[in-house]
N, C-alpha and C positions, 0 to 999 in steps of 0.2 A: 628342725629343732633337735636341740644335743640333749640327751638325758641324763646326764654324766657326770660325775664328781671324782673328786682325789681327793685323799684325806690323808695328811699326817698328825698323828698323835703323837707326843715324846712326853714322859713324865719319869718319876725316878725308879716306876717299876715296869714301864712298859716301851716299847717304842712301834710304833704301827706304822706303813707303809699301804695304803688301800687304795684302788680306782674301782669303779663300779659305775657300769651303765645298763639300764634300765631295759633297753631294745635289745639288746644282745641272744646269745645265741649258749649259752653257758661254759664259755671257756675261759681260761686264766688259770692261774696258778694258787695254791692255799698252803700257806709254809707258816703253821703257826707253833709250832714245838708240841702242840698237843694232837696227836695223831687220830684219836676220833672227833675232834674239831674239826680239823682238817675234812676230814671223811663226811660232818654234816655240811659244810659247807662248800663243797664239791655238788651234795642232794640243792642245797638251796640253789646255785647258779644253775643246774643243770634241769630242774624241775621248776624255777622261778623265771629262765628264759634271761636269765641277767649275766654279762659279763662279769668275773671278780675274782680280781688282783688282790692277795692278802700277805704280808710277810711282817712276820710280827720276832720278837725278840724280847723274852720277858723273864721275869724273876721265877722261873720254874722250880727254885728248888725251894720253896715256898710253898708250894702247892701249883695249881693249877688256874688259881681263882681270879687272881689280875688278868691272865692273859687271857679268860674268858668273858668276862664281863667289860674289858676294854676293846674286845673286839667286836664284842656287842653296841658299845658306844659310837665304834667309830663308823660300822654298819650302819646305823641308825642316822647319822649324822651323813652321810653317803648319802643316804635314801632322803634323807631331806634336804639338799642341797640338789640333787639330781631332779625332783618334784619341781622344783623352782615354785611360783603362786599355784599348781594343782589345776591347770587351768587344759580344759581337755579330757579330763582323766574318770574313769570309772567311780572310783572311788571306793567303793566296798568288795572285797573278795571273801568267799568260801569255801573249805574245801574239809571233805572228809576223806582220811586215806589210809586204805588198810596194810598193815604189814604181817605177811602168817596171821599168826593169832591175834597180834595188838590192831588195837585202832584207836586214830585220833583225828580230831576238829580241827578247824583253825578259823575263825572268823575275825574280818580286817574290816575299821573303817580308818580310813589315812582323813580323821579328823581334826586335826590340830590340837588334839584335847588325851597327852597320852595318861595311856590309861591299861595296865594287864590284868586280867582276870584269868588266874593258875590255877586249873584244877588235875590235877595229876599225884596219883598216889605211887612214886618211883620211891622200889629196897634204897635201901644204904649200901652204901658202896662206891665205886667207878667203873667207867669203860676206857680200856686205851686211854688213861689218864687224864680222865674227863670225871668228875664226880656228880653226881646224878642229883645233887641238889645245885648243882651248878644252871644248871638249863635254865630251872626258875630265874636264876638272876642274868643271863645270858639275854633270853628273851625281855628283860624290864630294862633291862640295856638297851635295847632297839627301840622297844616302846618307846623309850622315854627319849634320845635321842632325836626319833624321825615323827616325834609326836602320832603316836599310834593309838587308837582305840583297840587292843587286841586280845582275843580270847584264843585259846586254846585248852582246850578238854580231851585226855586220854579217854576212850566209852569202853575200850576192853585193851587187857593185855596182861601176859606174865614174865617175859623176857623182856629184859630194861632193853636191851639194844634194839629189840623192835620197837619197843613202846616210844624210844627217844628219834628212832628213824623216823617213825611215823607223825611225830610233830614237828619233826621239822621240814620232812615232806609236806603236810598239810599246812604249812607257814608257807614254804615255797609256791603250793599250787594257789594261795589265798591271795597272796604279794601279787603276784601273776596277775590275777584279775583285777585287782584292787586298783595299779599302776598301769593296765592297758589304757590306750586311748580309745574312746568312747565316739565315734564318727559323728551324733548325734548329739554332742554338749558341745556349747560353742561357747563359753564360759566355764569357771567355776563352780561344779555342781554343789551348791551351797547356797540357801536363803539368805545368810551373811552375806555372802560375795565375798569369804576369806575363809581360809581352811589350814592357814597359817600362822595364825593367833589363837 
């Protein structure tokens, strides 16, 4: 079974190129003009065990904020296309992961029912052209695309760039478990029998 998706997006302020498969080994390339995007998304393939091809081209001189949250959509839509019916799959992943000083959560259920719950108190500001109220919407991005139940909670930190490492490492190692096959479900782990609607 292929876990695997491609995804193009074109609108009038972004244009996206993505493949992403689930079994992978964390290679590919991430060319999205925002250089610590880039950089978290190097953490997610490489910590998430997922191949991912990303090359985006977007209205940057605008800000930063389409190219962030359309890569979050197209992510998300990746990962739900790649899931197919959920059928096999763990379902829920965890993970706590410290960075120096920050630490953050990341709790998944890949319920069909998306849904973020942001708790994170990141300065104003940016990183590498990343602006740090951008994550929140980065993350609702995906949620909402790959119908995610997803938390994530910073529990300590004072350096934004660890603090944002560290969620999206704990998304990465959450995703991981979440999307593992489960030897012992032979079905859709779901009273429903859908995890899709």
């Amino acid at each position: 079974m292929t876990r695997a998706a491609t995804i193009t997006r074109d609108t009038a302020e972004t244009q996206i190129r993505l493949s992403l498969s689930l079994d992978g080994r964390g290679t590919g390339t991430r060319a999205t003009g925002v250089g610590f995007l880039d950089h978290m998304l190097d953490l997610v393939a490489r910590h998430g065990h997922v191949d991912l091809d990303v090359a985006v081209t977007g209205d940057l001189e605008t800000g930063a904020h389409h190219t962030i949250e359309d890569t979050g959509l197209a992510i998300g839509r990746a990962l739900d296309e790649a899931l197919g019916d959920r059928s096999g799959i763990t379902r829920y992943g965890h993970a706590v992961v410290p960075m120096d000083e920050a630490r953050a959560m990341c709790a998944i259920d890949i319920s069909g029912r998306p849904l973020l719950v942001f708790d994170a108190d990141l300065p104003p500001g940016g990183t590498g052209g990343f602006d740090h109220e951008l994550v929140d919407e980065f993350f609702r991005a995906v949620s909402s695309a790959a119908k995610l139940t997803l938390h994530i909670e910073v529990q300590r930190g004072s350096n934004a760039h660890h603090v944002i490492e560290a969620m999206f490492k704990a998304f990465a190692r959450a995703l991981r478990q979440a999307v593992s096959i489960d030897p012992e479900e032979t079905g859709v782990p779901s009273t429903k029998g859908t995890l899709t609607e």
